[in-house]
C-alpha positions as YAML, in Angstrom:
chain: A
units: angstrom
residues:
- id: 1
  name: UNK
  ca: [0.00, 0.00, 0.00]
- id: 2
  name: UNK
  ca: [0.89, 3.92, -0.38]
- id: 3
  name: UNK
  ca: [1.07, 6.24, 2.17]
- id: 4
  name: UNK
  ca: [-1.81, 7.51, 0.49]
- id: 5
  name: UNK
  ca: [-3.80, 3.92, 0.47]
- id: 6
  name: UNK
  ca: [-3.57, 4.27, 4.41]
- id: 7
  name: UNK
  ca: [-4.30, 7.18, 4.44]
- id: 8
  name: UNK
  ca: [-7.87, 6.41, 2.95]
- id: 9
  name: UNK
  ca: [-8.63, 3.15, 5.05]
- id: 10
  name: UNK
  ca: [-7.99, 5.08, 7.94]
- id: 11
  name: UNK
  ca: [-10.56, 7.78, 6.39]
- id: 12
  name: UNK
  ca: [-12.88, 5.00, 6.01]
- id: 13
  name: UNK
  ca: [-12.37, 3.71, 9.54]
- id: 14
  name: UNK
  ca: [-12.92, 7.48, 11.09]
- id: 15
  name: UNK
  ca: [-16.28, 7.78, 8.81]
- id: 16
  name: UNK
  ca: [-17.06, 3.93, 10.30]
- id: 17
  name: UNK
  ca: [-16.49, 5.43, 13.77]
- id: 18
  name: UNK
  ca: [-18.57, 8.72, 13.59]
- id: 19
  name: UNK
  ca: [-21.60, 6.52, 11.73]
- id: 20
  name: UNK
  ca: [-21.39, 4.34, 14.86]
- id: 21
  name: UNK
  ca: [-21.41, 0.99, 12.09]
- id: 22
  name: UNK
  ca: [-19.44, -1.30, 13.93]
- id: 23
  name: UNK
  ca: [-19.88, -4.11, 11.49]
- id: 24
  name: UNK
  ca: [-18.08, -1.95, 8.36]
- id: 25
  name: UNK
  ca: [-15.47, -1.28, 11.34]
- id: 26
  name: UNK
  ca: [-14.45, -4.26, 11.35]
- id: 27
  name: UNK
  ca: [-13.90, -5.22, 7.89]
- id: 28
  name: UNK
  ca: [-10.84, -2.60, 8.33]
- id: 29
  name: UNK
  ca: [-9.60, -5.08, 11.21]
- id: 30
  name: UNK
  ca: [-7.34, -8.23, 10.46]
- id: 31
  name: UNK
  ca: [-8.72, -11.31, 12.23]
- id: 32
  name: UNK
  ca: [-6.04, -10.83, 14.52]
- id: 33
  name: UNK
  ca: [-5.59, -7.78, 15.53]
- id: 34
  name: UNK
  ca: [-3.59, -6.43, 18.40]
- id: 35
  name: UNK
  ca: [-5.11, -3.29, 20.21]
- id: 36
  name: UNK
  ca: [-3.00, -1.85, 22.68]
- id: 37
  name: UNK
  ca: [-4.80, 0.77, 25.00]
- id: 38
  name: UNK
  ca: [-3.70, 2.81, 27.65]
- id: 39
  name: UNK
  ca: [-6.56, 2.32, 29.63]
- id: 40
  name: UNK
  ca: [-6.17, -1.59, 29.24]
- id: 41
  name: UNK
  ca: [-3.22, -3.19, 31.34]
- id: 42
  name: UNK
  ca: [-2.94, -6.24, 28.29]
- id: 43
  name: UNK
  ca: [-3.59, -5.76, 24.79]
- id: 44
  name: UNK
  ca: [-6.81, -6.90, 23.20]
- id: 45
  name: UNK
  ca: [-6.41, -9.34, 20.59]
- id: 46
  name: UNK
  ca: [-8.78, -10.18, 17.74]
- id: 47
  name: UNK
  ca: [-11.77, -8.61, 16.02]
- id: 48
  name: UNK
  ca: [-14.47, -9.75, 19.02]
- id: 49
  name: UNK
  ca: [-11.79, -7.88, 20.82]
- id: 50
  name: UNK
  ca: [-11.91, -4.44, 18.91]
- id: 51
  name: UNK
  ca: [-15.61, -4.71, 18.52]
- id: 52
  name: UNK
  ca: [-15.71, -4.74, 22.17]
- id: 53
  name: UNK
  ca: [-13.15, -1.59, 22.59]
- id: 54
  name: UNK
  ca: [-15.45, 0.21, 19.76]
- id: 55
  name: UNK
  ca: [-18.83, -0.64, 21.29]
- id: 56
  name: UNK
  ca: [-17.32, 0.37, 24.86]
- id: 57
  name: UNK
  ca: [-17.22, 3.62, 23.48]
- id: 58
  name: UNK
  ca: [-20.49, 3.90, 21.93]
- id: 59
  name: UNK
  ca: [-22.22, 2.90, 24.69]
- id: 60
  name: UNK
  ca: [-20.49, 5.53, 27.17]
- id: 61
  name: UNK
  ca: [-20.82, 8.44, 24.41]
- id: 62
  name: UNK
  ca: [-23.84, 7.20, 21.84]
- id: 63
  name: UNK
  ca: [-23.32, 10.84, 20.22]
- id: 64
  name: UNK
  ca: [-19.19, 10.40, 19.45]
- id: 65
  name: UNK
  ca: [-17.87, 11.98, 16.39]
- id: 66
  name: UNK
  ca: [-14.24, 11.75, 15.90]
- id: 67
  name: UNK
  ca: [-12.21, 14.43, 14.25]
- id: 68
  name: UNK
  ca: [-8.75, 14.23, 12.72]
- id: 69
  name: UNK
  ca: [-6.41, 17.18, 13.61]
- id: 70
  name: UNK
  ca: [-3.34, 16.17, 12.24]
- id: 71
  name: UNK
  ca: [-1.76, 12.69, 11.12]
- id: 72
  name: UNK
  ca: [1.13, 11.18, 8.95]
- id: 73
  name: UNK
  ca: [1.21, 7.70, 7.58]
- id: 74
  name: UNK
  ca: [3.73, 5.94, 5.42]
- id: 75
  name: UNK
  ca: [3.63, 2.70, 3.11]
- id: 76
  name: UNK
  ca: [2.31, 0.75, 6.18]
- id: 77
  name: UNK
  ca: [2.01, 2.85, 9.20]
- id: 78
  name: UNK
  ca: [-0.47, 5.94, 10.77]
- id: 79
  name: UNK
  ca: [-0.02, 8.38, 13.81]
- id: 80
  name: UNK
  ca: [-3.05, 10.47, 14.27]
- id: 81
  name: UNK
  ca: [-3.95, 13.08, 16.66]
- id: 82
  name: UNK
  ca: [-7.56, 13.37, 16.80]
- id: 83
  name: UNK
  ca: [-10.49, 15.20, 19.01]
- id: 84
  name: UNK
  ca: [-13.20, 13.56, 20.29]
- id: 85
  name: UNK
  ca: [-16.59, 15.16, 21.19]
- id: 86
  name: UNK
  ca: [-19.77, 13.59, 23.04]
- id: 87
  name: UNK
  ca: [-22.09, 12.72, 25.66]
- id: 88
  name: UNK
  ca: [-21.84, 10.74, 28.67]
- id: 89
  name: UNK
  ca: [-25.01, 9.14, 28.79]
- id: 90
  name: UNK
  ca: [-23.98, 5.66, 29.58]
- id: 91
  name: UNK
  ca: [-21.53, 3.80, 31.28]
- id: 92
  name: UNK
  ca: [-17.74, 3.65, 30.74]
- id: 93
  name: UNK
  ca: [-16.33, 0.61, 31.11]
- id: 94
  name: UNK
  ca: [-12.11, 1.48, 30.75]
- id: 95
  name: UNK
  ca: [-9.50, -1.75, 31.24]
- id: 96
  name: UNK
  ca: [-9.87, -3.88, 33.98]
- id: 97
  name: UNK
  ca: [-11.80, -0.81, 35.71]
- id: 98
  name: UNK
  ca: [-15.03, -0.83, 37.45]
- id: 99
  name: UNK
  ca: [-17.93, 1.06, 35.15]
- id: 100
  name: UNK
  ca: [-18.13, 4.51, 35.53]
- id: 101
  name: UNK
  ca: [-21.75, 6.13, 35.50]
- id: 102
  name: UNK
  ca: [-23.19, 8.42, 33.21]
- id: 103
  name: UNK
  ca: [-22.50, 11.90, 34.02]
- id: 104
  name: UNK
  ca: [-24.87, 13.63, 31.71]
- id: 105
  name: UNK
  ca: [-21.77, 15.96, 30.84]
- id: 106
  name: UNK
  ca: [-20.90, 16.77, 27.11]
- id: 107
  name: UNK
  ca: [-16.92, 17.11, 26.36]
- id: 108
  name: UNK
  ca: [-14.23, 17.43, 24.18]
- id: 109
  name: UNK
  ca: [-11.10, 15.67, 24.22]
- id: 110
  name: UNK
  ca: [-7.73, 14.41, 22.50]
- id: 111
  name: UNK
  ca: [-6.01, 11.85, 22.35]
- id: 112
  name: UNK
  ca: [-3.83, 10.00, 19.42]
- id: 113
  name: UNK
  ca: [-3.59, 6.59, 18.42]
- id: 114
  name: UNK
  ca: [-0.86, 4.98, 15.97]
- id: 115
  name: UNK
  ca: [-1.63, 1.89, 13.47]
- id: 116
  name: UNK
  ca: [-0.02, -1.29, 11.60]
- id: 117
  name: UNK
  ca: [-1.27, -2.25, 8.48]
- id: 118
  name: UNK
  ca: [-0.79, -5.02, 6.17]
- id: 119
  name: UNK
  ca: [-2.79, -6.56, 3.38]
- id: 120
  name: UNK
  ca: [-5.54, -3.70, 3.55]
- id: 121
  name: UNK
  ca: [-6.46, -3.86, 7.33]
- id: 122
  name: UNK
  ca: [-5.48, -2.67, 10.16]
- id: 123
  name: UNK
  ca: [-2.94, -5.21, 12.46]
- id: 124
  name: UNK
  ca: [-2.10, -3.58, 15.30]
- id: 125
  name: UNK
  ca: [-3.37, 0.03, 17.04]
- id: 126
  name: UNK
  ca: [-1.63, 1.63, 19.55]
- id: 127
  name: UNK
  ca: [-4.58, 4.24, 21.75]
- id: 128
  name: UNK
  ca: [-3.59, 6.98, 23.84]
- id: 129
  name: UNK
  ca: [-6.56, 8.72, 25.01]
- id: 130
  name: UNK
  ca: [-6.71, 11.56, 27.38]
- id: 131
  name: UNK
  ca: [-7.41, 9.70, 29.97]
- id: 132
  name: UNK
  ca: [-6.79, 12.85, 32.70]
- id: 133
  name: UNK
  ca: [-8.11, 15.23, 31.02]
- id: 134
  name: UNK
  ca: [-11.66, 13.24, 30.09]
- id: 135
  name: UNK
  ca: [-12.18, 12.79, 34.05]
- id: 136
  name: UNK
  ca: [-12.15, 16.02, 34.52]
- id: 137
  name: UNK
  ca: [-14.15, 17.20, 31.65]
- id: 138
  name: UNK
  ca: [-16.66, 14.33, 33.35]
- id: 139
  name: UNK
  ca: [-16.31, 15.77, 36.53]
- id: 140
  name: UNK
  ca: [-15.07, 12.87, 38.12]
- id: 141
  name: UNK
  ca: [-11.19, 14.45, 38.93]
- id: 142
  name: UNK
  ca: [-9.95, 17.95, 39.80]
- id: 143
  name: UNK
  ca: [-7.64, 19.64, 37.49]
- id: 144
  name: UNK
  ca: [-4.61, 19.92, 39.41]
- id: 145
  name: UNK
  ca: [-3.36, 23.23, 39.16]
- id: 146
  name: UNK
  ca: [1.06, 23.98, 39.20]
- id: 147
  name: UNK
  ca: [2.35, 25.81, 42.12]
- id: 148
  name: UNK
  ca: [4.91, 28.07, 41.56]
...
């Protein structure tokens, strides 16, 4: 593939995300993929896997739409920096983590995530959500503030 070609099937897999259709998802996913989160102390392996990372999300934010910011790929790599925007109106199940309730709060948050690809799909994905930052936007952490 071209940097361009990855380009596009990540394209396609952003416009899968913000439709919420987890089934054309995961024709972007080999059948054995590796997803590596920060949230999740081992990586996920396998499409059941990422269909469970994807549907953890749309169930804790049914209103997600992803937005690329920047991103650069090559013949078989991506690093993107995205923002995310929604609603917590269900609950977010993160790792190994006890679910956290809905909070009822809209935010807006970044995060990047980098990606493996070989034969058209998508091997191996690296997330690195704002994982501070979204707890306080939810409410659930103070900001902690520098003291100089």
């Amino acid at each position: 593939m071209s940097a361009n070609d990855v380009i596009k099937l990540n394209d396609a897999v952003m416009d899968s995300w913000n439709r919420h259709d987890t089934k054309k998802f995961l024709t972007y996913c080999d059948e054995n993929i590796v997803w590596k989160d920060l949230a999740s102390p081992e990586p996920m392996k396998g499409k059941q896997a990422a269909e469970n990372f994807f549907n953890m999300w749309s169930t804790a934010f049914p209103d997600f739409t992803l937005k690329i910011i920047n991103q650069v790929a090559t013949d078989d790599k991506i690093a993107v920096e995205l923002e995310f925007t929604g609603t917590n109106t269900g609950p977010l199940k993160m790792g190994d983590q006890p679910a956290i309730p809905a909070t009822n709060r809209k935010i807006t948050n970044k995060g990047c995530y980098f990606g493996k690809v070989k034969n058209g799909t998508f091997t191996e994905v690296s997330t690195y959500p704002d994982l501070a930052g979204m707890m306080v936007s939810l409410g659930l952490q103070e900001a902690a503030h520098a003291e100089h």
